[in-house]
C-alpha positions in Angstrom: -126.1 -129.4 0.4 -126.3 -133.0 1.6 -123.6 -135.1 2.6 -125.3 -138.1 4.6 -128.8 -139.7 3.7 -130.6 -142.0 6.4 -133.5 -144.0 4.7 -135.3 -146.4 7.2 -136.7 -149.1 5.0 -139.6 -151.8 6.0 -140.3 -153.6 2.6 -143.4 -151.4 2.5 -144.6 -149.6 -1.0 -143.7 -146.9 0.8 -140.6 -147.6 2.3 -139.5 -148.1 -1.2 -140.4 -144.8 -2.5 -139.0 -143.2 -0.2 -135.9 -144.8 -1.1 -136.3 -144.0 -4.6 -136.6 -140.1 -3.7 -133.2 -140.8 -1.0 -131.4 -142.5 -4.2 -132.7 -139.0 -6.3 -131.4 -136.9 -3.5 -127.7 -139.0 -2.6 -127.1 -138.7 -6.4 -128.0 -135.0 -6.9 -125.8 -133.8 -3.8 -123.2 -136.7 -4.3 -124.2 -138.1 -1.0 -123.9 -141.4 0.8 -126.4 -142.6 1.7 -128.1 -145.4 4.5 -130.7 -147.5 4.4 -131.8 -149.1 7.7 -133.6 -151.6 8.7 -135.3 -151.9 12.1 -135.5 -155.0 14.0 -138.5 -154.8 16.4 -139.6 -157.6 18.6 -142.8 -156.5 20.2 -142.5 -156.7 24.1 -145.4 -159.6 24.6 -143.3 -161.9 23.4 -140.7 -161.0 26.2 -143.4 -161.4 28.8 -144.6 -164.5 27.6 -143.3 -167.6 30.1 -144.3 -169.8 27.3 -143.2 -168.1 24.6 -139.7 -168.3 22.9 -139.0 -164.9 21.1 -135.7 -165.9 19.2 -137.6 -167.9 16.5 -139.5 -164.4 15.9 -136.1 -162.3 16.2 -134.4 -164.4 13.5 -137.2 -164.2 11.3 -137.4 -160.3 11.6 -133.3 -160.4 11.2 -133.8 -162.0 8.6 -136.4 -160.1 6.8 -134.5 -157.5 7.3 -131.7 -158.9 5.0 -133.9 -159.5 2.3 -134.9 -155.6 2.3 -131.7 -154.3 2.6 -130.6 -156.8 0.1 -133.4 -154.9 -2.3 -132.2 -151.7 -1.3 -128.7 -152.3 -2.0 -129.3 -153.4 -5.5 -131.7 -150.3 -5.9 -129.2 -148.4 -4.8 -126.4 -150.1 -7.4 -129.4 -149.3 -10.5 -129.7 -145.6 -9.6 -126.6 -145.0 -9.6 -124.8 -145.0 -6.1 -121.8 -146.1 -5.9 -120.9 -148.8 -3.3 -118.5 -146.3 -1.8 -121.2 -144.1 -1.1 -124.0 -146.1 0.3 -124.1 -148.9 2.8 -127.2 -150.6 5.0 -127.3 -151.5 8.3 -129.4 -153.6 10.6 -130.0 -152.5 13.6 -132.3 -153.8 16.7 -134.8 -151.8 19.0 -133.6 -152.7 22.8 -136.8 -154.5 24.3 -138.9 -152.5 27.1 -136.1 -149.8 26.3 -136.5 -147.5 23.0 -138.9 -148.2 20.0 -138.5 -148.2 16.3 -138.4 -144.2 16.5 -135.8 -144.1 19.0 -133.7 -146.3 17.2 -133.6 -144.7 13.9 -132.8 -141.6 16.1 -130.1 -142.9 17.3 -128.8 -144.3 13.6 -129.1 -141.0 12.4 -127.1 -139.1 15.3 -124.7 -141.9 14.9 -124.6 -141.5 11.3 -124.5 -137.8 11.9 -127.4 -137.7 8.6 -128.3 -134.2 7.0 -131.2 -135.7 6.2 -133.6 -138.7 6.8 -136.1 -139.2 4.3 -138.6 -141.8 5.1 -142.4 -143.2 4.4 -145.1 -142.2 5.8 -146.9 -145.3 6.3 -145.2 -148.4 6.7 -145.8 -152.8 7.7 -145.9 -152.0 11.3 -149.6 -152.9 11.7 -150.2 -153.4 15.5 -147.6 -150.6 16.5 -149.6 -148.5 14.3 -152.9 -149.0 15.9 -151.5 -149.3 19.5 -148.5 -146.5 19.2 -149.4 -144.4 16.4 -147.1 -143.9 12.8 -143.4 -144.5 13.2 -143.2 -141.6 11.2 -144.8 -139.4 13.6 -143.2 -140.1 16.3 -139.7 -139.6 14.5 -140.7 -136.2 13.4 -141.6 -135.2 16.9 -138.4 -136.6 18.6 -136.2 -135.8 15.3 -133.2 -133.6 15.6 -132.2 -133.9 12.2 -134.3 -132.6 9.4 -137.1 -134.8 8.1 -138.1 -135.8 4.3 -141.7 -137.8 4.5 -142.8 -139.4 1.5 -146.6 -140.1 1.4 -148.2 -143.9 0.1 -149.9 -142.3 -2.7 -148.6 -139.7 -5.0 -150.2 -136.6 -5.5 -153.0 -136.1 -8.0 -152.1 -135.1 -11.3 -154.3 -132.5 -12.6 -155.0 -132.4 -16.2 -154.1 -129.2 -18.4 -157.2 -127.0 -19.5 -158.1 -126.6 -22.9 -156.0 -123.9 -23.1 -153.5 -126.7 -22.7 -152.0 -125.0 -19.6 -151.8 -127.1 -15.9 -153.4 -125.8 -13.0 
């Protein structure tokens, strides 16, 4: 059913599950599959005279390494082969698209059946000044759209009849 996988990671807890349910899916439909990272340099450090944003650029480019460093190894213990799964690193183009927009634009590029992604991630002040990453994707999205909460769901407990609810 699935042919191309698009799994934006952020070194978040829940980043990484959803790139454990991306690694379930690639292997069940014999899929490749994509991690991506996002480089974002928030736009005050653009509009700072005093400030130089490449320090901060290289830091998240390099952050970003490390994830998709983790994912790739992930991706090598569930099972993918390398032939069927590659990352990428890829920037957000300052005062022009956001973190949204640019895994958008992986995915069309990527032409991805699917994106499966977290629903909360490490984007702390874009959270509380832009809202969830995740949100927005799902409203701009024009490829279909896997979220993977933080917490899993409850378990419930079997009755005493033994069955579960």
């Amino acid at each position: 059913m699935y042919k191309r996988i698009l799994a934006p990671v952020d070194g978040s807890e829940t980043s990484a599950r959803a790139l454990d349910a991306a690694i379930e899916l690639a292997r069940e439909h014999n899929a490749e599959l994509r991690p991506v990272y996002v480089v974002d340099v928030p736009p005050l450090s653009y509009s700072s005279v005093a400030f130089d944003p490449v320090p901060v650029r290289a830091a998240f480019v390099e952050e970003g390494k490390h994830v998709l460093a983790d994912a790739a190894a992930k991706m090598r213990r569930g099972g993918i082969e390398d032939s069927k799964g590659s990352t990428s690193l890829i920037e957000v183009e300052p005062l022009r698209d956001d973190i949204a927009q640019r895994i958008e634009h992986a995915a069309v590029d990527f032409e991805a059946d699917l994106v499966v992604m977290g629903t909360h991630g490490r984007r702390g002040w874009r959270r509380l000044v832009l809202g969830s990453v995740a949100e927005h994707f799902v409203r701009i999205s024009t490829r279909p759209v896997l979220l993977i909460p933080h917490d899993s769901p409850p378990q419930k407990e079997p009755d005493a009849t033994g069955a579960t609810p």
